[in-house]
N, C-alpha and C positions, 0 to 999 in steps of 0.2 A: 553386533553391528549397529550402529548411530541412522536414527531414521534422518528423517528430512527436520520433526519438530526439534530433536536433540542436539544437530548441528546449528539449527538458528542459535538455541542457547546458551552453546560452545563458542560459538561467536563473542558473544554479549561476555561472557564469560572471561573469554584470551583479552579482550577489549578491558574490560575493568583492571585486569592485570597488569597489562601494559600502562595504563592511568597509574597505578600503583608504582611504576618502576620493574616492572619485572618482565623480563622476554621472554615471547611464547613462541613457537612455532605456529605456520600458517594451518589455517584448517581447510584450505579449498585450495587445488593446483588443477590451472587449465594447463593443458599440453595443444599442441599442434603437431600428430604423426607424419603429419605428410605438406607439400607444397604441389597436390595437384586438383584438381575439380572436373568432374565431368561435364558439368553445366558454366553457361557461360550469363549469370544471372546482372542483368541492365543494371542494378543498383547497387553490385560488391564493390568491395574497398579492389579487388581483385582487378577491378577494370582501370584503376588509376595507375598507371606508370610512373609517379613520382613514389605512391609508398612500396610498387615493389621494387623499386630500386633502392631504397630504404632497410629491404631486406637483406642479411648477408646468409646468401644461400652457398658460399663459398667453401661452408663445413658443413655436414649435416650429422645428425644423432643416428646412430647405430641400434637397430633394434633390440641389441644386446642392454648399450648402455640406456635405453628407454625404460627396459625391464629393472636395471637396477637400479635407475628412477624412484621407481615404486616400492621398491625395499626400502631405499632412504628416505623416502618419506611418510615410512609409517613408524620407524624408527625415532621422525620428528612429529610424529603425533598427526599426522595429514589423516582424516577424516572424509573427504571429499574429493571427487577426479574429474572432472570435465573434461571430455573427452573433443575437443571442437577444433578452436582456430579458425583461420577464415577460411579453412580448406576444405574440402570431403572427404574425412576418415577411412568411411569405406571403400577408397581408393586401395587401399593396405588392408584387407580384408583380415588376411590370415594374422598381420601385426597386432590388428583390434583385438582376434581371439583370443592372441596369447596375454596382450594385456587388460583385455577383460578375464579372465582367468587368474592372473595373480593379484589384480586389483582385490578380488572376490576374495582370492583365498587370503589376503589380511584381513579381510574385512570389513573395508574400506565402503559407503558408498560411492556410485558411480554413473555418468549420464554421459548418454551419445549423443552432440547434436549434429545432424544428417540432412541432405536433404531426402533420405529416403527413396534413391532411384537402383540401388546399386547391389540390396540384399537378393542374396540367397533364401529358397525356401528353407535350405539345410542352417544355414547361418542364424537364420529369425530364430529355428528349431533350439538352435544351442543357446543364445542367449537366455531363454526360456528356463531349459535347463540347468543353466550357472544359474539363476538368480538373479542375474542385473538388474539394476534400480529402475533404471529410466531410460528413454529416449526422447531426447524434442526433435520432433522434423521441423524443416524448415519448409512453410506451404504460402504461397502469396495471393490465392483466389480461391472462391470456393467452385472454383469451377474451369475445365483444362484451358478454356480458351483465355481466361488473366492469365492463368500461373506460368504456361508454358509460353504466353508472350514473354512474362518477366525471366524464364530462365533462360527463353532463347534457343529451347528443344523440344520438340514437338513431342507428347508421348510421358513428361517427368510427371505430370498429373496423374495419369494413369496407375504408373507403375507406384508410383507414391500411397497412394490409395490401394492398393493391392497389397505393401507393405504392411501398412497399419492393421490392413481383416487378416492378415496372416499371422499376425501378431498375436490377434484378438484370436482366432485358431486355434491357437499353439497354446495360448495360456488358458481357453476352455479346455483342451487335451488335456493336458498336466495339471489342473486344479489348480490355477495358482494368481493372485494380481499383481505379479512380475514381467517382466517391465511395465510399471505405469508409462504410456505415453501421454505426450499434448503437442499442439504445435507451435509453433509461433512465424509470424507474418510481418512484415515489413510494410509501415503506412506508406502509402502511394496515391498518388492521383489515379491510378487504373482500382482501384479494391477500396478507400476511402469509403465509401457510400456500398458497402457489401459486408459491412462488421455482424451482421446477425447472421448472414449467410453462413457468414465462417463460422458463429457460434454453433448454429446447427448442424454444420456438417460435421464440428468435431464430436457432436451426441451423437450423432449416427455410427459415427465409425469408432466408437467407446474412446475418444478422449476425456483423460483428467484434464485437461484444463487446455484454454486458449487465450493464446498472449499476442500482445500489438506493441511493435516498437516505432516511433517514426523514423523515418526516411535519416539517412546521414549521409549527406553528399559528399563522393567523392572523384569523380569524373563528370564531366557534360553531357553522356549517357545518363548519370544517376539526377544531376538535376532536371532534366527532362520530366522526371516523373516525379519531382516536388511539389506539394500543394498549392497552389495560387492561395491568395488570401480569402477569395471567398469563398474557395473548399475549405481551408483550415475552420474558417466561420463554420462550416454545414458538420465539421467533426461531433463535434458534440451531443449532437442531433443526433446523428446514428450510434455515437455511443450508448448513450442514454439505452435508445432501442433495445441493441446488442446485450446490454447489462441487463435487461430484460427480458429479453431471452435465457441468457444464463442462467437466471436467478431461478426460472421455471422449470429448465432441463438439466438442473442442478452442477453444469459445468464452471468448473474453475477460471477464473478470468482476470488480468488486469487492467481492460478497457477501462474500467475509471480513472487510471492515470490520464484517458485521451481530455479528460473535462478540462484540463488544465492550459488553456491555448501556449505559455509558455515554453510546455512540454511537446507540444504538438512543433510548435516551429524549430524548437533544437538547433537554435545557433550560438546561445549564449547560454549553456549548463553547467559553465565555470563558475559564470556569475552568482547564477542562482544557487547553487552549491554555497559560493561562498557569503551569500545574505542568509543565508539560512543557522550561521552560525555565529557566536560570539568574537572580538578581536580578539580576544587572549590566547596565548599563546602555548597550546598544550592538545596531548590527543586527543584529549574531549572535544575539545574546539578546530578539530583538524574538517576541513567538508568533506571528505572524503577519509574511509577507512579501510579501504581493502587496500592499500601498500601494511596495515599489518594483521591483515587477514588472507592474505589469497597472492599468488604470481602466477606469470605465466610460462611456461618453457614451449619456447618454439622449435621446430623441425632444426633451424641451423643449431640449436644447442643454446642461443641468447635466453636469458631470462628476465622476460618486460616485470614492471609492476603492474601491466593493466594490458588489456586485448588491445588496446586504442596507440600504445607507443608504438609512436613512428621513429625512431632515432637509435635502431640496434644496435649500432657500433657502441654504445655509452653501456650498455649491459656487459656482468660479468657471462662466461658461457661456463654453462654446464658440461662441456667434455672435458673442460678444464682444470672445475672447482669441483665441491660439493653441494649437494644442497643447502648443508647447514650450513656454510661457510657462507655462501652465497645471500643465505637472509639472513643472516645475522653479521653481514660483509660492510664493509663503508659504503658502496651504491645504496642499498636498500637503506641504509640508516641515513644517507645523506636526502634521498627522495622521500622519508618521514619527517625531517626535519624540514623542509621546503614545502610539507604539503600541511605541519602544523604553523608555517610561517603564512599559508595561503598564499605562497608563490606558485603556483598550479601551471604546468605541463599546457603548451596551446591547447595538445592538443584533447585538454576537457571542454572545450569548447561544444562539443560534438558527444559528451555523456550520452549514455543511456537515457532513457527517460525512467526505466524502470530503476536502473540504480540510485538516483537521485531520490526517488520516493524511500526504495530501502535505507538510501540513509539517512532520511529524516523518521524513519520509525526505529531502527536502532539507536538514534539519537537522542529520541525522545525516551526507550527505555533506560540508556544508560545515565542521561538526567536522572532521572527517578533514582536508578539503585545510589547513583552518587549522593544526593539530596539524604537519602536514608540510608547512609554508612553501606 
């Protein structure tokens, strides 16, 4: 089974390929099991009524054909499974089991991201058991009176926090550093100025690692809780801190993406994506590289290039097609061609901050090996 270092390599790897002229199958597929949430969190894409109307919930994926998902995808060489979406997996509990189970028995690795309200002690107990890679929760304060403002239920701190020592439990019981977890937190003007907090609380409660993405507005709800300009100013400041903390209680982190104030405001990531690369005209030069690295399949069966497309209708669906058809289909090849044209999708507007970093470090390896045959 392919760790975590082996798949970055495999990347860089299908990447050179493709440079070359040659078609690889994707190494990383996010899914989305479900279209339901038990929390009602201030700042999801979930609170805007234009993108879920955006959705066509009109068909949805059958657990059956979910499972033989994962067959065809390991058939295409899939190395990786994200288990996310903008929903809460563990809404479908028993779904999660069976496809953490045959995820595992390819061999595939595999990550839940959760907000962690929703386990069973029996359920922690199995994951444990299979093996599973990872879980990120999703945590917005280091403390219940942020987090469960941001979720909007009183109580998700708590029981979150209970997940993670059960975790930690489970995997002293059985001897084993399975599942690594870590969490990651959504930058706010309520938690902004609590980045060490969070780092500490993730050593306490044996996280690998703690991650910050900023805010992406997508309702009047969500900008509510956008940074004003002289908080974004005071980021850095507690970043600093936070990474200092890290660096001491040897947790994994990428608050130094926060130094970056153009990451920090996240309005224009299209742009910066696309200054970051040469005009020519080629996969090297594309800003973005996960259209040939990675898709999504969402709950109706559509399959985006990215977590971030909002325009379902224009995808082909997987109850339809096949996988391999599907990425190696005129959609995907036409949204490579348009994203080595640097005609980019609105909605990159609103990137990650943390993907944007990754692609200028994949970027900067694959200069290299190209520079040297």
């Amino acid at each position: 089974m392919a760790t975590r270092d082996e798949i970055e390599r495999e990347k860089i790897r299908r990447l050179l390929a493709w440079i070359k002229g040659k078609k690889m199958g994707p190494v990383r597929i996010d899914i989305e099991p479900t279209n339901s949430c038990n929390l009602k969190c201030r700042f999801c894409w979930t609170m805007s009524e234009k993108r879920l109307s955006s959705c066509q919930y009109d068909k949805m994926l059958s657990e059956e054909r979910i499972l033989e998902i994962i067959h065809e995808a390991e058939k295409l060489g899939v190395l990786e499974w994200q288990i996310a979406g903008g929903w809460e997996p563990m809404v479908k509990s028993n779904l999660i089991l069976r496809m953490v189970k045959t995820i595992k028995e390819y061999g595939m690795y595999g990550c839940i991201t959760t907000n962690g309200t929703l386990f069973s002690d029996q359920m922690i107990k199995r994951l444990v058991q299979i093996g599973w890679d990872e879980i990120l929760f999703s945590i917005d304060g280091p403390d219940a009176e942020t987090h469960d403002y941001l979720t909007q239920v009183k109580g998700s701190f708590k029981k979150l926090v209970w997940t993670m020592k059960r975790f930690n439990h489970w995997k002293e019981k059985f001897k084993t550093d399975k599942p690594r977890y870590s969490f990651h937190a959504v930058l706010t003007n309520n938690n902004y100025n609590k980045l060490s907090d969070m780092i500490i609380l993730g050593h306490k409660i044996g996280c690998f690692g703690v991650n910050f993405e900023p805010l992406s507005v997508w309702s009047e709800e969500g900008r509510k809780l956008k940074l004003n300009e002289k908080e974004r100013n005071e980021v850095k400041k507690h970043a600093k801190k936070a990474l200092s903390f890290a660096k001491k209680l040897q947790v994994n982190t990428n608050v130094k993406n926060l130094f970056e104030p153009r990451l920090v405001k996240k309005d224009e990531m299209d742009e910066i994506l696309k200054k970051d690369v040469k005009e020519e005209v080629s996969t090297l030069n594309s800003p973005c590289y996960e259209p040939w690295l990675s898709l999504e399949i969402r709950v109706s069966g559509r399959v985006a290039p990215c977590r971030l497309c909002d325009f379902d209708s224009n995808c082909d669906s997987i109850i339809e097609k096949s996988l391999k058809d599907i990425w190696f289909g005129n959609y995907f090849d036409n949204f490579r061609n348009l994203m080595m044209n640097k005609n980019m999708p609105s909605y990159c507007y609103t990137c990650a901050a943390g993907n944007v970093v990754n692609m200028r470090k994949m970027r900067k390896i694959l200069m290299e090996s190209v520079k040297h045959g």
